[in-house]
C-alpha positions as CSV (number, residue, x, y, z in Angstrom):
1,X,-7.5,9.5,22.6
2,X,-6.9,12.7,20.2
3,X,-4.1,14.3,19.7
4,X,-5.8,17.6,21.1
5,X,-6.5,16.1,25.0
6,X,-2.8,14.9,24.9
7,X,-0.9,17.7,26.8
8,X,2.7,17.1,26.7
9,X,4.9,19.3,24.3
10,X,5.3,17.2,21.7
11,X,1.6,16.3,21.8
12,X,0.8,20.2,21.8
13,X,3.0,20.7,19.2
14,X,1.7,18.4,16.4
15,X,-2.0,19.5,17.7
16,X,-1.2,23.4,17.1
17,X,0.1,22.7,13.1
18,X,-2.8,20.3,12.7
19,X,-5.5,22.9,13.6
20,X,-3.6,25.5,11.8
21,X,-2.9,23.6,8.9
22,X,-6.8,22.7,8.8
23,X,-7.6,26.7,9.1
24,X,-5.8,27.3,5.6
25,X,-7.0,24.2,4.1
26,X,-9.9,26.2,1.8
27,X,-7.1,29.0,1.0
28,X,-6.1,28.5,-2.8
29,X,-2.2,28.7,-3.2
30,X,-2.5,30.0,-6.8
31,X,-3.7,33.4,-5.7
32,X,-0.4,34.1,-3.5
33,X,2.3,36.3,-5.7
34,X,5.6,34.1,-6.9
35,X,7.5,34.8,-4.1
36,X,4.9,33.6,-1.5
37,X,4.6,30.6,-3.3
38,X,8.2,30.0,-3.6
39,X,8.7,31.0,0.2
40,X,5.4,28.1,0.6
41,X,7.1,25.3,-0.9
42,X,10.6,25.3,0.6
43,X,8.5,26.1,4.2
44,X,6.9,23.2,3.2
45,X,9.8,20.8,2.2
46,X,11.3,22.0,5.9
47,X,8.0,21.0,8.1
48,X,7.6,17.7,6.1
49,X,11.5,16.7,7.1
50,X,10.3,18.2,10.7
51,X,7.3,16.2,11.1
52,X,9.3,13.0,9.6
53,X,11.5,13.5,12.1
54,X,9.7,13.3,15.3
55,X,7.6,10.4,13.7
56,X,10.9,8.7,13.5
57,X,11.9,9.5,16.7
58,X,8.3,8.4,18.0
59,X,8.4,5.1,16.3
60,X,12.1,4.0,17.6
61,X,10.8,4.4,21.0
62,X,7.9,2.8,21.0
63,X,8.0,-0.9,20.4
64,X,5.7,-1.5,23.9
65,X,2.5,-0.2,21.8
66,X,3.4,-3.1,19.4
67,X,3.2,-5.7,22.7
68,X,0.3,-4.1,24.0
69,X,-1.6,-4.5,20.9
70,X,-0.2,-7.6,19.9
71,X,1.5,-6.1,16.4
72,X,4.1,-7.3,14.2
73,X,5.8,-4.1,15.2
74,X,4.6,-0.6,15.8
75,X,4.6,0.7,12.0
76,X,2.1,-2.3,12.0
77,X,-0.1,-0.9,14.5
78,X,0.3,2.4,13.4
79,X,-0.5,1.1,9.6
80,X,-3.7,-0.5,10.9
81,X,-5.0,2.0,12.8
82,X,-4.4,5.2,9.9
83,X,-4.4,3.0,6.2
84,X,-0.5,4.1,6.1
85,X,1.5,2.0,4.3
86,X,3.6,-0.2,6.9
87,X,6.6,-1.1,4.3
88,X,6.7,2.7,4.4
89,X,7.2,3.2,8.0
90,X,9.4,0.0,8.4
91,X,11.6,2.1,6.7
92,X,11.4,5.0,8.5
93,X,11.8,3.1,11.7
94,X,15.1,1.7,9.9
95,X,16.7,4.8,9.3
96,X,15.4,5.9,12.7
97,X,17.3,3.8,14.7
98,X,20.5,4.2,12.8
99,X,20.2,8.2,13.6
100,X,19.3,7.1,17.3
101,X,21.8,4.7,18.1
102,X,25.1,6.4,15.7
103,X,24.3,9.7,13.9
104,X,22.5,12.1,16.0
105,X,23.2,15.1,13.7
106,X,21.6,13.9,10.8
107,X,18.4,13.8,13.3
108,X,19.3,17.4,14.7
109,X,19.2,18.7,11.0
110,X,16.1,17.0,9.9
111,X,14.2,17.9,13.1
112,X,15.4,21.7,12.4
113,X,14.0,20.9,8.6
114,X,17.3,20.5,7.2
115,X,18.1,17.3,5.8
116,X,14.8,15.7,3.9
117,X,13.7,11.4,4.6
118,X,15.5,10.9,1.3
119,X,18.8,12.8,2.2
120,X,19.2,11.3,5.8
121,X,18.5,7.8,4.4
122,X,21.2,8.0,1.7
123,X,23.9,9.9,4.5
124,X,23.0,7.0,7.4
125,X,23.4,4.4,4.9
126,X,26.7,5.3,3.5
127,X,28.0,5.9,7.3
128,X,26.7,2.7,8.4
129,X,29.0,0.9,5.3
130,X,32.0,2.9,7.3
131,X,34.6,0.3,7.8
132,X,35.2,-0.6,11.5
133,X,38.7,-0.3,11.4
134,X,38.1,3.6,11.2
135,X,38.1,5.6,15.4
136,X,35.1,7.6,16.1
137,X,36.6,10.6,15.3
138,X,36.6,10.0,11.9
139,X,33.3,9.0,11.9
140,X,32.0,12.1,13.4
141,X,34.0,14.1,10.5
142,X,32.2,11.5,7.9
143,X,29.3,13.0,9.4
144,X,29.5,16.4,9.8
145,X,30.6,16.5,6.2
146,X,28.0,14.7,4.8
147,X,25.4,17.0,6.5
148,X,27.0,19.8,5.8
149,X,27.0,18.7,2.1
150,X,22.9,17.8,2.3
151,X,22.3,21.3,4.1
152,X,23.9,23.3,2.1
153,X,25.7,24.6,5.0
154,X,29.6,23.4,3.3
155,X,31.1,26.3,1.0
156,X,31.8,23.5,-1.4
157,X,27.7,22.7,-1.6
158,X,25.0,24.3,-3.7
159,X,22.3,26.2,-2.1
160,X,20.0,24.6,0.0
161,X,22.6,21.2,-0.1
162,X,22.6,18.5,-2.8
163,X,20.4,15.7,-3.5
164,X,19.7,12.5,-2.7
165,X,21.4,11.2,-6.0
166,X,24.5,13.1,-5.7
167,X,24.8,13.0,-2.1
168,X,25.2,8.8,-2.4
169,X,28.1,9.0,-4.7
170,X,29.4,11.6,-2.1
171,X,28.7,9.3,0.5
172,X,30.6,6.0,-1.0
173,X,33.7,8.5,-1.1
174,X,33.6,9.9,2.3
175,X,36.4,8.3,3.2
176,X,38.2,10.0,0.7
177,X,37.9,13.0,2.7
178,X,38.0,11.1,6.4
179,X,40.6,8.5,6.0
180,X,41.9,8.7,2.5
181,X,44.7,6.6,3.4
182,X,42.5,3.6,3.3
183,X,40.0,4.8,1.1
184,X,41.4,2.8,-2.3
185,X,41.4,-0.2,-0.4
186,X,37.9,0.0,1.0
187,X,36.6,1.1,-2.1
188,X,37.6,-2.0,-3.8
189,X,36.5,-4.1,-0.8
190,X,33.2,-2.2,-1.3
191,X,32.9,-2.4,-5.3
192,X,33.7,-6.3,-5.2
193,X,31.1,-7.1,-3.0
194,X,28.2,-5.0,-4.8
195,X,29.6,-6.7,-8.0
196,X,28.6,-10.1,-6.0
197,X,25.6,-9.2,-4.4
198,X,24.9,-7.8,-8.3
199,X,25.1,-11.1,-9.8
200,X,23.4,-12.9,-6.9
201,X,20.2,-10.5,-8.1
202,X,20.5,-11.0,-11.6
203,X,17.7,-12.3,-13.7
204,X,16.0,-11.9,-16.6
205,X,11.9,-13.1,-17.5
206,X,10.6,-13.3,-20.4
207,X,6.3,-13.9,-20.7
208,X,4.4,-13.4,-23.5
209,X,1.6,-11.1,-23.2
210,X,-0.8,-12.1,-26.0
211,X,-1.1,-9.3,-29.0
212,X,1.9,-10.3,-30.6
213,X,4.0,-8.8,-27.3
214,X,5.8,-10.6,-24.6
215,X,7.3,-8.8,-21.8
216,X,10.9,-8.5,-20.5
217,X,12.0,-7.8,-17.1
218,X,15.5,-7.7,-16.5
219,X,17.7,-7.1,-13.3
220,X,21.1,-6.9,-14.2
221,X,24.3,-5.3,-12.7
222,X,25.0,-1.4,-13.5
223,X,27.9,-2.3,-15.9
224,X,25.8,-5.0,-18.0
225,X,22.8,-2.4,-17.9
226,X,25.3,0.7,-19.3
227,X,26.6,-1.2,-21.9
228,X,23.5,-2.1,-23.2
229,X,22.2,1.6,-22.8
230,X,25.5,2.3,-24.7
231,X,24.4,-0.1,-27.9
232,X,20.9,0.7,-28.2
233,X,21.5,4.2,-28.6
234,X,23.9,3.3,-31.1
235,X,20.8,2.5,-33.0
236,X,18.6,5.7,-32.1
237,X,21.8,8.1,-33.2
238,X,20.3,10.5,-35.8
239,X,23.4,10.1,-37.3
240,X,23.1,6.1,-37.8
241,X,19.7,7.2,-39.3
242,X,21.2,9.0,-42.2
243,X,24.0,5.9,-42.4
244,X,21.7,3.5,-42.7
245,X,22.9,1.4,-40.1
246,X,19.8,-0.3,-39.5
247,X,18.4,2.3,-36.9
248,X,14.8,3.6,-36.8
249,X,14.0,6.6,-38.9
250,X,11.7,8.0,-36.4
251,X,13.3,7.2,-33.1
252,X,14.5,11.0,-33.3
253,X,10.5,12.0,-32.5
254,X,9.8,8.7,-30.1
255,X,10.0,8.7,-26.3
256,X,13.5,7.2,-25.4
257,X,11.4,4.2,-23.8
258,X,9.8,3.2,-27.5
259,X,13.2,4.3,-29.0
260,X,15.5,1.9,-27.5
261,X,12.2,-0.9,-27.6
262,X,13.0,-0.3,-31.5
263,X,16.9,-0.5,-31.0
264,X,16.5,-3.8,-28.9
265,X,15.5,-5.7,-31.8
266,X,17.8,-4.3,-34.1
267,X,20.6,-4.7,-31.8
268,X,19.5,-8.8,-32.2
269,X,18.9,-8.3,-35.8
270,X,23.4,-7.4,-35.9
271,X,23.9,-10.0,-34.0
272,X,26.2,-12.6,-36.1
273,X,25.7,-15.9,-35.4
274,X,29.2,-16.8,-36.2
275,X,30.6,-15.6,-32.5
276,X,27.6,-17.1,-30.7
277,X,28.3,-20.1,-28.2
278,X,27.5,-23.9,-29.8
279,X,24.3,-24.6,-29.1
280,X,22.5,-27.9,-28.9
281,X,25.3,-29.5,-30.0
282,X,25.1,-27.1,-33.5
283,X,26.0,-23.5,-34.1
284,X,23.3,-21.2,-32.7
285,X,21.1,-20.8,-35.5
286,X,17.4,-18.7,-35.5
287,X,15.0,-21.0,-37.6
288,X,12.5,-19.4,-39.8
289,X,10.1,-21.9,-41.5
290,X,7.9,-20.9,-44.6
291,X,6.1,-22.7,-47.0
292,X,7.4,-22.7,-50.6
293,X,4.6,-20.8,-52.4
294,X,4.5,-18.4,-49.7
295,X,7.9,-17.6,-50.3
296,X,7.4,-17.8,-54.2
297,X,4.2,-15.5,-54.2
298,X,5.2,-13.1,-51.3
299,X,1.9,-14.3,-49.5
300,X,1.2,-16.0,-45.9
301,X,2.8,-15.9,-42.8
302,X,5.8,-18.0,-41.7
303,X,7.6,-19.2,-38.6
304,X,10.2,-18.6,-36.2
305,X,10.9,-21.8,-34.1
306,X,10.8,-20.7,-30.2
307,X,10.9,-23.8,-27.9
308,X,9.8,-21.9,-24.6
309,X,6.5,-20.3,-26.7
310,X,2.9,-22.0,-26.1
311,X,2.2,-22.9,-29.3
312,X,4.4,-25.7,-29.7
313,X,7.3,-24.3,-29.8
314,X,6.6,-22.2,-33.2
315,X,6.0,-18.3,-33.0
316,X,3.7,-17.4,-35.9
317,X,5.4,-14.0,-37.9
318,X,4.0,-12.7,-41.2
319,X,6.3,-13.6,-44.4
320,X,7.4,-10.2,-44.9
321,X,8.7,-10.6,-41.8
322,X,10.6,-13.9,-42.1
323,X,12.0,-12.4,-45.3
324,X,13.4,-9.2,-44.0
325,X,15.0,-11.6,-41.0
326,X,16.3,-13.6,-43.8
327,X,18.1,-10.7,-45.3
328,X,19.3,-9.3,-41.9
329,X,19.8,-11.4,-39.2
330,X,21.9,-14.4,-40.9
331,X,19.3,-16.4,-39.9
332,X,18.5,-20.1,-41.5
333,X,15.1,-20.5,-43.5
334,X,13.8,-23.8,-44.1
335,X,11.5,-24.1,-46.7
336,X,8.5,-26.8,-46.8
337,X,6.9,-28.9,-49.1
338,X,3.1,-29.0,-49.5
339,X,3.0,-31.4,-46.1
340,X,5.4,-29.3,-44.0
341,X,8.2,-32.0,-45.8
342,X,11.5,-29.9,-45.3
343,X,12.7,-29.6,-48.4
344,X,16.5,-28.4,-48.2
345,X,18.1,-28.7,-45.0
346,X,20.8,-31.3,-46.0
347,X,21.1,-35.3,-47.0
348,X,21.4,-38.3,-44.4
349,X,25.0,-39.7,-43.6
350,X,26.8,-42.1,-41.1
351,X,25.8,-39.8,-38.3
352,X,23.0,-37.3,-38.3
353,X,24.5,-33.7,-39.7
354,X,23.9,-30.4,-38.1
355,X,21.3,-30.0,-40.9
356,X,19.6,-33.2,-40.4
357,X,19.3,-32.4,-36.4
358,X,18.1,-28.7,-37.7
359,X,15.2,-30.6,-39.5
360,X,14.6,-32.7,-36.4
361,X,14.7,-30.0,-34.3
362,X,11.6,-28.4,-36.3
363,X,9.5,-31.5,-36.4
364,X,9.8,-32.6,-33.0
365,X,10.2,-29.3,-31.3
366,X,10.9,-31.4,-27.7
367,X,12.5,-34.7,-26.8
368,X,9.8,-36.9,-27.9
369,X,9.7,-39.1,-24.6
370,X,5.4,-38.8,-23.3
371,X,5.5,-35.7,-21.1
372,X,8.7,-34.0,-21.5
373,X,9.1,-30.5,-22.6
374,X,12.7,-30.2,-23.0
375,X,13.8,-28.0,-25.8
376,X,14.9,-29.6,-28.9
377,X,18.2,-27.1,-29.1
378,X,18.8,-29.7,-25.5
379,X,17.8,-32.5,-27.2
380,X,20.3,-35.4,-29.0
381,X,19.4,-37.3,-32.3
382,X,18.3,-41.1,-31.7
383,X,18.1,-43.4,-34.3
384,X,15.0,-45.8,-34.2
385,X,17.3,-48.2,-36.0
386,X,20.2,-48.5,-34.6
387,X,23.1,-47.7,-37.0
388,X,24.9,-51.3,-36.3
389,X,21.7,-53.3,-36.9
390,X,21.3,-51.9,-40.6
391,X,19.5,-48.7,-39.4
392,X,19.6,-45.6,-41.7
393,X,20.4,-42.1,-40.7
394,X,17.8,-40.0,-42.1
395,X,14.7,-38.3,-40.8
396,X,12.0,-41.2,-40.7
397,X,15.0,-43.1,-38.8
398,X,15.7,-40.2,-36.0
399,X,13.9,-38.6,-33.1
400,X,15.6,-36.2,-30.6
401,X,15.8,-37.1,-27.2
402,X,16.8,-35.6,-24.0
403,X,20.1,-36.7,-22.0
404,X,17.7,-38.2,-19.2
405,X,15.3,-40.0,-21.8
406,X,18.1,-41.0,-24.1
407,X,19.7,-43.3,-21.3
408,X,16.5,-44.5,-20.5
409,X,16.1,-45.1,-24.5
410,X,19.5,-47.6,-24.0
411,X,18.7,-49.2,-20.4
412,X,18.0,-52.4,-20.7
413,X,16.2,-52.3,-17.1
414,X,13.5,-49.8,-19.3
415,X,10.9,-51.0,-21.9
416,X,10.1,-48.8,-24.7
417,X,6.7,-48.5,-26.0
418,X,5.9,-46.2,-29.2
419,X,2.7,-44.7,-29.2
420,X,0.6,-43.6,-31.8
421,X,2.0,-40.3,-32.8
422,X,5.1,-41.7,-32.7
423,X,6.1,-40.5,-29.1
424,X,8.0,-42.8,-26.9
425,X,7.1,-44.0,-23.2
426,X,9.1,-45.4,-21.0
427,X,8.7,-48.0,-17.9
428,X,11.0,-50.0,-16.0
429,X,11.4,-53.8,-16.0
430,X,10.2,-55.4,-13.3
């Protein structure tokens, strides 16, 4: 059925500014003067909040076209039948029946093409977080103000009302204005719990890419994310530049994006190992591996011992690279002979040294039980030998193991088989 054969008001309505909208549709804007166009785009901005509106209002109070047709819901249907996106609508619908069922001015405004999607979304969300304790007339104040404030309608807002952005830190103060005698409570009631929910959502992903990139996502709390902001452009500052403080000469003329990519790893690069947590039993320590005449002649490439990478735990860098870390980072090189020996990381004693476990860590990489890819920075040192029957404690004597494959290394209800490339498999006794 078109919109055109549907004779109620509202059906009129939406049928009379399609068929004049489609009448203009082959007028070009850019030959209208400045002030036409300017008098065009706010008009416009208005009947987009207007026609938002009543599809809200439509959408609340229609959930029998969703039974009818057997939908999820109507922004389903209505998604199915016009290719509009249904998360889209879902949303609408959300903020719809908050207006509906507690805020019926922000509705008024947008329907008068007041208040935009984006304002009433921000204003019915902050009165929905209204504390119960609170009567209802202070929640009709908390909303007259705020739409007064999105409207532009207050003497204490701009012109044609603030913005989304501004209007939701208005919004988490409102009862500053409402109830202020309770507000200092609330708002610590309210920070706390966005500081859990926060850390609930926190994560961090790292996946290489290929081309020498790997890609970081990161969802962290504001706090966390402002601080870092704060150090990175530490390292963009002009001024650090000039200082030499280890900056990027040409972050000045990058996009901020690029910039603070740049500052990221020099922020690392500052980083002193000293006041990291102990690590795999050892101070945290980045590894850099190089052969000698490489770092003799200044040829080759080097490198920098990654456990979570694909190639076996060893990220391949250039050797100008490994040297500049080597100069910068406080990082630990260890230098091979001509069959990857490692040459000085330390001498064997009673118990394996935080050297020795450093040279185990690059040769085995993971625990060395058939299968298991636990990092060697998780891993514990194992002597083949055991110390009490005459065993030695050097590196031709020691593996590193995981907890879980340790114990299973000293159960005597497991058998230990060593297979040819000197991994170690486990069964148990029957």
């Amino acid at each position: 059925m078109s919109l055109t054969g549907t004779r109620t008001p509202l059906g009129e309505a939406v049928a009379v500014c399609r068929d004049a909208l489609g009448e203009v549709a082959e007028r070009q804007p850019g030959f209208l003067t400045m002030p036409e166009r300017e008098a065009l785009l706010t008009g416009l901005v208005a009947l987009e909040a207007q026609v938002v509106e009543l599809r809200m209002r439509v959408l609340a109070g229609s959930a029998d076209i969703a039974d009818a047709h057997g939908a999820r819901d109507v922004a389903g249907w209505v998604a199915l039948r016009t290719g509009a996106d249904p998360g889209r609508l879902r949303a609408e619908s959300k903020v719809a029946t908050s207006i509906d069922e507690s805020w019926p001015r922000v509705g008024v405004a947008m329907a008068r093409g007041a208040l935009s999607l984006e304002q009433a979304r921000v204003i019915t969300t902050g009165l929905d977080a209204l504390p119960a304790r609170i009567d209802d007339e202070a929640r009709t104040r908390a909303e007259v103000h705020l739409v007064g404030l999105g409207t532009g309608e207050r003497e204490d807002a701009p012109e044609g009302g603030y913005g989304p952005r501004h209007l939701r830190m208005l919004a988490e103060r409102v009862l500053d204005v409402v109830a202020p005698e309770i507000a200092e409570e609330e708002d610590a009631k309210r920070l706390a719990a966005l500081e859990a929910a926060a850390h609930a959502k926190t994560s961090l992903r790292m996946r290489p890419m290929g081309e020498g990139l790997t890609r970081i996502t990161a969802l962290v709390p504001d706090p966390i994310a402002a601080r870092l902001a704060t150090y990175l452009d530490a390292f963009t500052s002009p001024r650090q530049h000039h200082a030499g403080a280890g900056g990027n000469p040409d972050a000045e003329r990058l996009p901020q994006h690029r910039a603070r990519g740049l500052a990221f790893g020099a922020l690392l690069e500052h980083l002193d190992p000293a006041k990291l947590p102990v690590h795999g039993g050892d101070a945290t320590t980045v590894i850099v591996t190089i052969d000698h005449d490489q770092l003799t002649h200044h040829l080759g490439t080097a490198g920098l011992l990654d456990p979570g990478h694909d190639n076996g735990g060893e990220l391949r860098i250039s050797a100008d690279h490994a040297r500049r870390l080597a100069c910068t980072a406080k990082i630990l090189p260890a230098v091979l002979g001509g069959k990857s020996e490692v040459l000085d990381l330390g001498r064997a004693r009673r118990l394996f040294t935080a050297a020795q476990r450093t040279a185990l860590g690059l040769r085995d990489k993971t625990c060395r039980a058939e299968g298991c890819t636990i990092p060697a920075r998780w891993c514990e040192a194992h002597h083949l030998d055991p110390w009490s029957k005459g065993g030695r404690t050097d590196l031709a004597d020691g593996l590193l193991l995981c907890n879980f494959h340790h114990h299973r290394e000293h159960d005597p209800a497991s058998t230990t088989t060593r297979l040819a490339n000197g991994d170690r498999r486990y069964h148990r006794r029957t």
